[in-house]
Every structure is written in C-alpha cells, then in structure tokens.
VONUSE-899013 format. One line per 4 residues: number of its first residue (from 1); their letters; for each residue y, z, x of N, C-alpha, C, O. Coordinates in pm, whole numbers. Layout:
% residues N
NUM) a) Y,Z,X,Y,Z,X,Y,Z,X,Y,Z,X; ...
This chain:
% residues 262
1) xxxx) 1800,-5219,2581,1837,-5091,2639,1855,-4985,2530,1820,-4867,2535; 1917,-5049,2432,1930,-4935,2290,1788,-4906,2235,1767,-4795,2187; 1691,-4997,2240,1599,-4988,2146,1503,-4884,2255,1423,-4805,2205; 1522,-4896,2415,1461,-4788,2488,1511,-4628,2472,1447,-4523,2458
5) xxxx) 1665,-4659,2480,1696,-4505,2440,1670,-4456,2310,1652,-4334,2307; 1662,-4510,2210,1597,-4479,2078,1466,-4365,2103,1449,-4244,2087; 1385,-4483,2150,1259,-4465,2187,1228,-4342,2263,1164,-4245,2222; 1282,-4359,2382,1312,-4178,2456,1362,-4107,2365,1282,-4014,2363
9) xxxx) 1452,-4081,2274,1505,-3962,2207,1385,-3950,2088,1334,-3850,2038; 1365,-4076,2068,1258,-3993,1937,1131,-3923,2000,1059,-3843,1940; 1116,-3966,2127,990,-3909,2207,1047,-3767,2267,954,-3701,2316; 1159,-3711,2275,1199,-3615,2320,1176,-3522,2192,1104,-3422,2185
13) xxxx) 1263,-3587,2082,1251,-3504,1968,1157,-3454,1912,1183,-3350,1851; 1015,-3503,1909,887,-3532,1873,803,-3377,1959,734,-3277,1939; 863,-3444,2045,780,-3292,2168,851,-3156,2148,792,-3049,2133; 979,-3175,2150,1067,-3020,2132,1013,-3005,2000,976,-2888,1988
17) xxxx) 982,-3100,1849,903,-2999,1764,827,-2980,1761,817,-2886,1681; 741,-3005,1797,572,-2961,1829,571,-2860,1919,481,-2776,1918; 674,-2857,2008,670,-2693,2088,715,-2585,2017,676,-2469,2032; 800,-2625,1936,863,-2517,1847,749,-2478,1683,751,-2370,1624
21) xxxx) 682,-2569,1653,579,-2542,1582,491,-2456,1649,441,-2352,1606; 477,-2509,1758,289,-2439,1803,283,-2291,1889,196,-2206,1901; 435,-2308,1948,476,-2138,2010,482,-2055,1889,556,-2082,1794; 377,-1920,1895,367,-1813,1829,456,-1745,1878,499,-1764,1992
25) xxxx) 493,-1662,1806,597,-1543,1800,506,-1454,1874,401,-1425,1816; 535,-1386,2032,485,-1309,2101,522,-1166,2049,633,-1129,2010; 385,-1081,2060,321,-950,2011,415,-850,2135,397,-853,2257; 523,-762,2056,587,-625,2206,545,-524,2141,608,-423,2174
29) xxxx) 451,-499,2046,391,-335,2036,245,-321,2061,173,-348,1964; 181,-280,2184,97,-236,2253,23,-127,2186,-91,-112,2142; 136,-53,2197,45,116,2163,202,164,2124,306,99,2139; 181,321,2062,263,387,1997,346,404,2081,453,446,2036
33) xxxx) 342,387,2196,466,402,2315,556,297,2346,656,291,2417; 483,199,2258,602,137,2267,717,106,2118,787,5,2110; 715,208,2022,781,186,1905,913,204,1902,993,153,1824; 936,286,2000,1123,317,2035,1183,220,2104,1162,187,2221
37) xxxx) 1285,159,1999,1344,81,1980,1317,-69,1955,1372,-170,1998; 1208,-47,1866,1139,-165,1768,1174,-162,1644,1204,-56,1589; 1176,-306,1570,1184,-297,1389,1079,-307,1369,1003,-392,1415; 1048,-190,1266,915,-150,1200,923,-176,1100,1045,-187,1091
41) xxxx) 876,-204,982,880,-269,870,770,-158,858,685,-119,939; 808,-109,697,702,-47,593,726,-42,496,822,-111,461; 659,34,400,691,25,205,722,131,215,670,231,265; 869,96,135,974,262,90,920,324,6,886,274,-102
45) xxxx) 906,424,33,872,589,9,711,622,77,648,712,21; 655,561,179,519,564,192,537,661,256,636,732,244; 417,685,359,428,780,460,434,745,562,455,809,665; 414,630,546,422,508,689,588,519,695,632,567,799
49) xxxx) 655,492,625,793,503,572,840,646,653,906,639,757; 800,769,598,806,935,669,810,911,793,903,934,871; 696,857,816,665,860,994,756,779,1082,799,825,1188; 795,628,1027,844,590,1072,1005,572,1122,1073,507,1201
53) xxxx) 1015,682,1013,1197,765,1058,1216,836,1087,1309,904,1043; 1110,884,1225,1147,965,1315,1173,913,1446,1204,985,1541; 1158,739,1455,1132,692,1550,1316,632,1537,1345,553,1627; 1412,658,1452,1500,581,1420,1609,653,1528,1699,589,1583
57) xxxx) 1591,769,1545,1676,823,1649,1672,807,1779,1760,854,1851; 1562,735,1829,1485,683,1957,1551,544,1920,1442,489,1900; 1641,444,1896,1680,349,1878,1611,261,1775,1660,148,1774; 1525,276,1700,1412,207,1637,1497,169,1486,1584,231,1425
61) xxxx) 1431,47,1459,1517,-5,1331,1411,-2,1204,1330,-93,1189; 1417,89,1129,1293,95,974,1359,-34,881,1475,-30,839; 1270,-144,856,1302,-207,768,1208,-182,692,1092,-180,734; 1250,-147,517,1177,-120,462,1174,-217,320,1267,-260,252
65) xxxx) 1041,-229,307,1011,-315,165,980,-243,33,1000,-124,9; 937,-320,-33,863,-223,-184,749,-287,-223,708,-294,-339; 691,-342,-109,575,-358,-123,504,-402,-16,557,-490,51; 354,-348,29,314,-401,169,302,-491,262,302,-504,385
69) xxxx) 288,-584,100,269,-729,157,407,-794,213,398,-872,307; 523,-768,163,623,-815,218,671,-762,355,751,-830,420; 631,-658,395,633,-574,548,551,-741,593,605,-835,651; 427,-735,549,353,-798,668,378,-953,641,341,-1016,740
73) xxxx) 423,-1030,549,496,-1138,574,609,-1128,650,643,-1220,724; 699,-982,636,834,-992,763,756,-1017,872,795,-1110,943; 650,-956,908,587,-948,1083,556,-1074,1071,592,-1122,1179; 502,-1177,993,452,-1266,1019,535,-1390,1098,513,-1481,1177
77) xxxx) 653,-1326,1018,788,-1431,1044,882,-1385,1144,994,-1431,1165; 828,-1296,1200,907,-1215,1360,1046,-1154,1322,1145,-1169,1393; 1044,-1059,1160,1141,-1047,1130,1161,-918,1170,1266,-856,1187; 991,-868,1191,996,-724,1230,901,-684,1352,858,-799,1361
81) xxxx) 856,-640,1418,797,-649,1558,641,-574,1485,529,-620,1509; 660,-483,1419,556,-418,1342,545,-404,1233,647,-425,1168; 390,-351,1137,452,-278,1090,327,-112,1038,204,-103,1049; 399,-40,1001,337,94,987,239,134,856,285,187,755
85) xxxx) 154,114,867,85,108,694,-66,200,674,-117,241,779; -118,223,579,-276,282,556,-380,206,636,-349,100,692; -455,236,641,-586,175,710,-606,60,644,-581,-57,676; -679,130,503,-761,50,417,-658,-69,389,-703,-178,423
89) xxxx) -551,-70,344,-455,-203,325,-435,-232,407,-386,-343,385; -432,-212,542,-392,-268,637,-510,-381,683,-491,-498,715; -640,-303,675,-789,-425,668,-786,-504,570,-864,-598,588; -726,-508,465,-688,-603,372,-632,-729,400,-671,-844,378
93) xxxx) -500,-666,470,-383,-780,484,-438,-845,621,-439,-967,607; -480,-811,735,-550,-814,854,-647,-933,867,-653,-1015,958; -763,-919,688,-880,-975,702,-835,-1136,620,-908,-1234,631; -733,-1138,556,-698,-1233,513,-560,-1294,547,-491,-1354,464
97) xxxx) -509,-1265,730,-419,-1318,799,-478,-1298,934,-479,-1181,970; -537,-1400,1033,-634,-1419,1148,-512,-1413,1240,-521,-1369,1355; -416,-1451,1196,-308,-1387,1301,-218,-1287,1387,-135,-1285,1478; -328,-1159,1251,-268,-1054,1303,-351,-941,1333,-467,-970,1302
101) xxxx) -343,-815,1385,-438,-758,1410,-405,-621,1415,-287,-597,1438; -496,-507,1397,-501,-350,1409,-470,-306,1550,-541,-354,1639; -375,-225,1584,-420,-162,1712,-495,-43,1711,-486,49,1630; -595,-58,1838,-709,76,1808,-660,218,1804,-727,308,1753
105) xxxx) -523,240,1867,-462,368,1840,-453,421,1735,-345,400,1680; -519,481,1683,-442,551,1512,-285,639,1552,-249,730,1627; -239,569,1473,-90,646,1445,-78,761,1379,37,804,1394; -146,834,1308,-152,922,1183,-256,943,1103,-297,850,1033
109) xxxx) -318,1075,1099,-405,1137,995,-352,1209,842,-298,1318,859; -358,1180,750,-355,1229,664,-449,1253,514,-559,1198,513; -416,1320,413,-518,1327,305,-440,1317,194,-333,1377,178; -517,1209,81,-456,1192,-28,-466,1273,-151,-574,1315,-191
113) xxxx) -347,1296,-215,-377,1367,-366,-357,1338,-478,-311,1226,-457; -354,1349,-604,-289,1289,-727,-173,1419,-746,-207,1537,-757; -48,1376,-747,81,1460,-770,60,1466,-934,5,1381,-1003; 132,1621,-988,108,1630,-1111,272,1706,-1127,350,1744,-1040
117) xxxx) 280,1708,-1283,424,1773,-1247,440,1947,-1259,368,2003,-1341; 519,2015,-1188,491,2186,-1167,516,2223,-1282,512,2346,-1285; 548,2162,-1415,560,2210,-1527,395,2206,-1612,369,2287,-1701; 333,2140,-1585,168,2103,-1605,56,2164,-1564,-49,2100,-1558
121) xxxx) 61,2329,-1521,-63,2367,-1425,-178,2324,-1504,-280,2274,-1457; -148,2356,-1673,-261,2366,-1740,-351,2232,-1656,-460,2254,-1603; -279,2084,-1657,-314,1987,-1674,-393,1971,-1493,-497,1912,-1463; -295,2050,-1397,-337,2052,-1278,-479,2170,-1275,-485,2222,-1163
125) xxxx) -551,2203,-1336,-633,2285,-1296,-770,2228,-1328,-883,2221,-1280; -693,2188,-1445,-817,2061,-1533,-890,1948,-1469,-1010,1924,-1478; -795,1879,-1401,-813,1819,-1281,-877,1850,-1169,-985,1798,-1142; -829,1921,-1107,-907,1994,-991,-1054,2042,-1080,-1154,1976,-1051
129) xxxx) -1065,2118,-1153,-1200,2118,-1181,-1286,2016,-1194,-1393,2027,-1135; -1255,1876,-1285,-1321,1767,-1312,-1332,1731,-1177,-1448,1731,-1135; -1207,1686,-1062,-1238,1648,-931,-1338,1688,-858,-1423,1613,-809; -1332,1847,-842,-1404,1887,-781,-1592,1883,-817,-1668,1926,-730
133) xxxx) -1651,1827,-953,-1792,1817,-973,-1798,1664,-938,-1907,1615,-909; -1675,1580,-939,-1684,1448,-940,-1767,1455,-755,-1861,1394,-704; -1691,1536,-717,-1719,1549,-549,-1846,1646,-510,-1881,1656,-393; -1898,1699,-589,-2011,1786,-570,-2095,1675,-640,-2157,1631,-544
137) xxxx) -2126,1619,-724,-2213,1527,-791,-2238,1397,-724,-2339,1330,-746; -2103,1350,-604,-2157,1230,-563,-2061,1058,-648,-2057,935,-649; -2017,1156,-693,-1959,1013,-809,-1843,971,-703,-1830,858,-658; -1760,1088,-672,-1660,1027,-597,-1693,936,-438,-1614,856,-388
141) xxxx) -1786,961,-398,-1855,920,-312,-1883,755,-327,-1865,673,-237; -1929,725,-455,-1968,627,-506,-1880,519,-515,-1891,405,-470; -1751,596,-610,-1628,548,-608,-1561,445,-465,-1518,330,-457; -1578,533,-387,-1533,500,-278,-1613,407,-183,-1559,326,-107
145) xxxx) -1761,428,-198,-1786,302,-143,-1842,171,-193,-1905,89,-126; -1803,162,-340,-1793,80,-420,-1662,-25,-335,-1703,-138,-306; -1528,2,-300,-1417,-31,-197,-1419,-53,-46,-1354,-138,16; -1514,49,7,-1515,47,149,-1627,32,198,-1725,89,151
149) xxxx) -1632,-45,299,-1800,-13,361,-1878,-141,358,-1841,-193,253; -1966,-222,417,-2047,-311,430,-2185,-278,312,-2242,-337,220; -2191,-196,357,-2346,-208,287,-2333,-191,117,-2423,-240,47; -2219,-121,54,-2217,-87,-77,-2110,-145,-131,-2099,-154,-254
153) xxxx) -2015,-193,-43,-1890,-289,-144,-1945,-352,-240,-2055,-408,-237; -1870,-344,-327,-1911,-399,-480,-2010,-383,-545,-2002,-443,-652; -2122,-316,-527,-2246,-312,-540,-2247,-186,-643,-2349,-185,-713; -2164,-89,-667,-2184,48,-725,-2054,89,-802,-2007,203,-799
157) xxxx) -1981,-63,-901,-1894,36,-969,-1902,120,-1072,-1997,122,-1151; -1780,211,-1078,-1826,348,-1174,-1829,299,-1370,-1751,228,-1435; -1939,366,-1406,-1917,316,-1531,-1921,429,-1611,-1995,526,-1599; -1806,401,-1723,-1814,534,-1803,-1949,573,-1870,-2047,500,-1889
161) xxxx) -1935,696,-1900,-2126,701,-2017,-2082,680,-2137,-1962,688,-2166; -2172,653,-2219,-2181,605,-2322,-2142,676,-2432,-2105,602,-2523; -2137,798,-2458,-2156,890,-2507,-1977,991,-2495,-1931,1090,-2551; -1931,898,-2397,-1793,1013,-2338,-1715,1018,-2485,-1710,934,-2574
165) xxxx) -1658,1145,-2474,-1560,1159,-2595,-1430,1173,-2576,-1398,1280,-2523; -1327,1081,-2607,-1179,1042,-2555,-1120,1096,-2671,-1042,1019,-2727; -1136,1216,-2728,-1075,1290,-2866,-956,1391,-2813,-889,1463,-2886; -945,1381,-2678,-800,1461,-2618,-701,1386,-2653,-598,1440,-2693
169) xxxx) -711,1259,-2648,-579,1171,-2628,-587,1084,-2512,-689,1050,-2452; -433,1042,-2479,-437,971,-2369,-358,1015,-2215,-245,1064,-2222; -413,998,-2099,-337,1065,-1983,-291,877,-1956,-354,773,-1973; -135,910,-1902,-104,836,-1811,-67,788,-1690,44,837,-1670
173) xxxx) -98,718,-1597,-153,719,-1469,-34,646,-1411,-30,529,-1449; 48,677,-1342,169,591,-1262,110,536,-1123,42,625,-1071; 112,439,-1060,68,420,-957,112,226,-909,130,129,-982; 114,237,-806,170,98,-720,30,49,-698,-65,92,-634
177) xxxx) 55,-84,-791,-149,-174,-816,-78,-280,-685,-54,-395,-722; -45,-248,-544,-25,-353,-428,-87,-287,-312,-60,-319,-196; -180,-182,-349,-201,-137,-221,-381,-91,-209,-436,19,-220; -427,-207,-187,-591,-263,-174,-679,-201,-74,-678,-264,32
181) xxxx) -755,-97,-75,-864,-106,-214,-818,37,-284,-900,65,-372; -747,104,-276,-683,206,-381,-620,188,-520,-600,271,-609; -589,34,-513,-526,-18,-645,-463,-155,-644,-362,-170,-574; -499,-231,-696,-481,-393,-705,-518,-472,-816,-603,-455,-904
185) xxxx) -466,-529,-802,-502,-620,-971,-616,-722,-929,-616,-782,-821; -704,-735,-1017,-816,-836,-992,-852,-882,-1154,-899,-806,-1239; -825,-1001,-1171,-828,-1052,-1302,-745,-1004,-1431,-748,-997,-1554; -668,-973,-1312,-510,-900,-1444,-574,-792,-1491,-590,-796,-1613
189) xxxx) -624,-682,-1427,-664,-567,-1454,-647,-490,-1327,-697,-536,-1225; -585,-382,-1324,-549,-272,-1211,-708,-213,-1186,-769,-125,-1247; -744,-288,-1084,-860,-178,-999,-839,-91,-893,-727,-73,-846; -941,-35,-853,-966,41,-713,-1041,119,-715,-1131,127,-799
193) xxxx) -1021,202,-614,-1067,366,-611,-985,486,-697,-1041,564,-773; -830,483,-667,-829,543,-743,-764,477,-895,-673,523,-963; -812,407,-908,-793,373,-1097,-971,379,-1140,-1002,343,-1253; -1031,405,-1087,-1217,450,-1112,-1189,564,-1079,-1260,631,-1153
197) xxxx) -1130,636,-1013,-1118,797,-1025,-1031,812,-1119,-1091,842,-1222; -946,809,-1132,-840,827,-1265,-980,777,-1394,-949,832,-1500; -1056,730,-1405,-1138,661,-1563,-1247,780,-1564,-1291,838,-1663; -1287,807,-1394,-1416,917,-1405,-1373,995,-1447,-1440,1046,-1536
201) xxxx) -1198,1080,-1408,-1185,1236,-1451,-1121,1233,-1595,-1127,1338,-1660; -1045,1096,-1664,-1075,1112,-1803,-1186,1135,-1859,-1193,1223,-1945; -1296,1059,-1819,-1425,1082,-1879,-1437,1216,-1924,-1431,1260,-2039; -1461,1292,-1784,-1488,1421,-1770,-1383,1510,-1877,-1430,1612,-1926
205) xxxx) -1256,1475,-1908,-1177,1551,-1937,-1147,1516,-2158,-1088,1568,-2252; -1224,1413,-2133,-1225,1347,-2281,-1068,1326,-2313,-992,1385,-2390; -1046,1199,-2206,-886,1144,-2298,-927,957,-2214,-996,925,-2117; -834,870,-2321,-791,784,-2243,-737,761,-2162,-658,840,-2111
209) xxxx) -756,659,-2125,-692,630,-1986,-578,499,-1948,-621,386,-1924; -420,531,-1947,-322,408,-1965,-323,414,-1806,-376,513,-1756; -272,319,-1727,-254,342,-1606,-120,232,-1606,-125,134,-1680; -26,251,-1536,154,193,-1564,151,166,-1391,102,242,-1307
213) xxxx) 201,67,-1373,259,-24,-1245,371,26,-1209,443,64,-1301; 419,40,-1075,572,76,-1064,542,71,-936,438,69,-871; 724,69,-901,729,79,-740,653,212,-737,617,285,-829; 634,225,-563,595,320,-518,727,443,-532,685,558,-532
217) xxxx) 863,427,-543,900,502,-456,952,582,-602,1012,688,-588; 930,532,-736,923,577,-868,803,655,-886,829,713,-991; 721,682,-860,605,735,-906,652,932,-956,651,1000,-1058; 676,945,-850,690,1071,-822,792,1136,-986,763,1220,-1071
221) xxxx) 929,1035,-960,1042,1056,-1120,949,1025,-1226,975,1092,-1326; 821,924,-1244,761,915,-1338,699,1050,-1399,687,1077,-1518; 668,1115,-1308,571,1206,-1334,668,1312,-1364,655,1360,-1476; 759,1358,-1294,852,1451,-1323,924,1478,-1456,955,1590,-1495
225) xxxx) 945,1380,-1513,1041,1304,-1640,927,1303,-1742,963,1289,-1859; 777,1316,-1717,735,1318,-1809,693,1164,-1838,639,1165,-1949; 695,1041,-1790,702,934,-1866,541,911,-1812,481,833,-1885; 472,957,-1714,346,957,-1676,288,1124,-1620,350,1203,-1549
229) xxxx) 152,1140,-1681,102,1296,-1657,87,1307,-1536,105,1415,-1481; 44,1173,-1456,37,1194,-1326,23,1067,-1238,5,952,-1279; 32,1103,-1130,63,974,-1022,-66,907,-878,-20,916,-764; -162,868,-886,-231,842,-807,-192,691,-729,-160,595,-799
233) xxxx) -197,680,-612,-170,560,-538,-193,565,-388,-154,472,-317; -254,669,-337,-316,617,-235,-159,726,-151,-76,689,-68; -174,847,-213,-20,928,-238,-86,1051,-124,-203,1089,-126; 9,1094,-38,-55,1185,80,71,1297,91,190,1282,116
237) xxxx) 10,1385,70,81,1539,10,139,1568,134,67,1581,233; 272,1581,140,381,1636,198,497,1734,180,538,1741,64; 562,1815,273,634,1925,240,773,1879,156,844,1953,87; 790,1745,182,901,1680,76,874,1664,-65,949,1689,-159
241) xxxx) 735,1610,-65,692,1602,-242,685,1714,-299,704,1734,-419; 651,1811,-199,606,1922,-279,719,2047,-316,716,2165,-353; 819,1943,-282,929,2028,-386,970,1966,-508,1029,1997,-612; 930,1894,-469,927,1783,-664,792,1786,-738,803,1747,-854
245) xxxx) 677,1820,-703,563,1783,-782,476,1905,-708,508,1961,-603; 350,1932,-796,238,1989,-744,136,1871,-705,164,1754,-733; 10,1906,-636,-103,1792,-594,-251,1867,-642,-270,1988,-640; -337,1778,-679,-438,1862,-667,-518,1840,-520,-481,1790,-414
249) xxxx) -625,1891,-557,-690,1900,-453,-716,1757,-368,-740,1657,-436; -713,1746,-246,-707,1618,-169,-876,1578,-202,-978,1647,-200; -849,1422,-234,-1000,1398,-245,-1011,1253,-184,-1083,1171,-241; -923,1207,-40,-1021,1142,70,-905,1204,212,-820,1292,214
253) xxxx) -946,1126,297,-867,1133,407,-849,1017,472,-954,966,511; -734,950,500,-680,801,555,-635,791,688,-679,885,754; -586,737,733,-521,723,852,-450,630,843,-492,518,813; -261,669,879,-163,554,912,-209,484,1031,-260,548,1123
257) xxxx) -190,324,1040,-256,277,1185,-130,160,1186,-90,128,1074; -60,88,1314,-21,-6,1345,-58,-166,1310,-148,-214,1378; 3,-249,1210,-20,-404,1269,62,-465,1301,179,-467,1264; -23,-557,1415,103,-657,1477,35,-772,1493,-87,-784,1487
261) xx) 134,-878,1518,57,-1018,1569,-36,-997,1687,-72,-909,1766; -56,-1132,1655,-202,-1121,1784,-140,-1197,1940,-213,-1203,2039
C-alpha cells in the first residue's frame, strides 16, 4: 500500500512539473491599447524610455534596464508584459528568440542624430558638412545597408581610402556598443552603422577615430564634460536633449515598435 502511494505521488509530481515547464507565460499586449496599466520594460534614457513615461500616469509600471537585452530577458521571464525598443534591435533580439515577436503596430516615428556639445559649433558644422556629401555621394546609403536589408547585408562594408589624412588628431565617439545593427561588438571590436559613419566622417574630416563604450544614459555628460567630442548611438533628437547638447543633421529615420511573447 506504501509502495502504491509512493508511486501515485511521484506520478502526480512528475505531471504538475511538466505542466509547469511546458505552460508559456501568456502574451496581454495586443496593440498600443492595451499598454495602460502594463510593465513595460526599456533601456534608461532611450526614447523608448521617453515614450514610455507617459503611459505611467495611466497606471503603467516602466521598468527600466541599461541595456536592451536585459528588457527582453525580463519579458522573457514574465517579469515585464512588454517591452518598448528601436526597430532594428528589436529584429535582432526577435530573430534570435523564436519566442517572441514584433507587433505590426508601430508605436513611434522618429530620426536619429549625433549630439555634439553647444560649446563646439566649429566641430558641429564640420560635421554636418562631411554628413551631408556622405548622403549626397551614397556612402551613407551604403553604410546602412551594409546592416539592414536582405540583399546587401554584409556584402558592402565601408572602407577607408587609402590615401585619407588623419593629421587633425583624434575625435572621440561615446556611444552604447548593445544596440544591433547601430553598434555592437563583433570580435571585440565595436561595429555598426553608426561606428562606419563615425570612421567615414573622420575620413572626410582627417582625424582618428577612438570610439568609448558607456551606458546609454552617460553619453550625453560625456559629451558635455568634454570627455567625448561627440555621441552617436542610435540617439533621436528631442526637446529634452536639446537643452544639454546640439545635434547635427538627422541622418536615418527609425521607428519605436512593441515586443512581446508569442
């Protein structure tokens, strides 16, 4: 009789964990209507971050990380119901977690800039000029779908010319290498789009090129303080930054979009 009830409890036990393994954590954000009074998870200081603390007065809870990937391990682990992020990283984290997925709503349009500091026009004009032939010539174009796109990923990265003269010195580049394909480390070297735009407009501008890791939500004091000339990261010009920093000219356009489990 003991060795039957054994037998039933380990067969009970056996099934309650295998139900508790194999039940997924059920998906409650649909569409943007349903974000009030959800935990949203995003990376502090983003714009996903901006956006998403407006929803906090509608009952909504911002948990915020310092880095993307940890937003979308919280969702993974039902710590957060969503979370609020860029496109392009968001197809990142998306294409290498089958569990989770884009909703087709876009949440947010915006355009990115490199912040410079308002003490620097010289350095901000310089810029904008080099930007702007980079974008009449096609290079930035290149840049970009060297990162994005089926037909040209990887196929077209930018290479300096041969000939460039780095007799200015050196510019240094502050920027968060966690947010893919704008900036990520690949063989212990900070790539992307914009760390190949940051190398094209040294080119153009004849200086080296340091590029420095940091949170995101430092970038901005980097640049201010002087400890970096300027800040690229996938950075989208707002009426808040722009009482701390100047931008140059916007050179793509992104969209904040929703992920959630599937």
């Amino acid at each position: 009789m003991k060795k039957l009830i054994a037998i039933t409890a380990a067969l009970v036990m056996t099934a309650a964990l295998a139900a508790c393994g194999s039940k997924p954590i059920e998906n409650t954000v649909f569409s943007v209507d349903d974000l009030p009074g959800k935990s949203i998870g995003v990376q502090l200081g983003t714009t996903g971050d901006i956006y998403a603390s407006d929803y906090e007065e509608e009952g909504s809870k911002i948990e915020r990380y310092n880095k993307g990937a940890d937003a979308i391990q919280a969702l993974k682990q039902g710590k957060v119901d969503c979370v609020i992020i860029d496109e392009q990283p968001a197809k990142a984290f998306v294409a290498k977690n089958s569990d989770l997925t884009i909703l087709d709503e876009e949440f947010a349009l915006e355009e990115y800039a490199i912040c410079l500091s308002k003490e620097n026009k010289e350095l901000t004009e310089k810029i904008n000029t080099a930007l702007g032939e980079l974008i009449a010539d096609g290079t930035l174009d290149q840049i970009i779908a060297n990162y994005i796109g089926d037909d040209t990923k990887g196929t077209c990265p930018y290479v300096s010319p041969a000939d460039v003269d780095r007799s200015n010195g050196t510019l240094v580049m502050a920027t968060n290498a966690a947010f893919e394909p704008y900036e990520f480390y690949s063989d212990q070297k900070i790539v992307g789009i914009d760390a190949e735009m940051a190398l094209a407009l040294c080119d153009k501008l004849g200086y080296e090129l340091k590029i420095e890791d940091m949170e995101f939500d430092s970038i901005i004091n980097a640049v201010t303080s002087g400890k970096a000339d300027f800040g690229a990261a996938g950075m989208t010009v707002t009426e808040d930054r722009l009482l701390s920093v100047d931008f140059s000219t916007p050179y793509t356009t992104a969209t904040q979009v929703i992920v959630v489990r599937k």
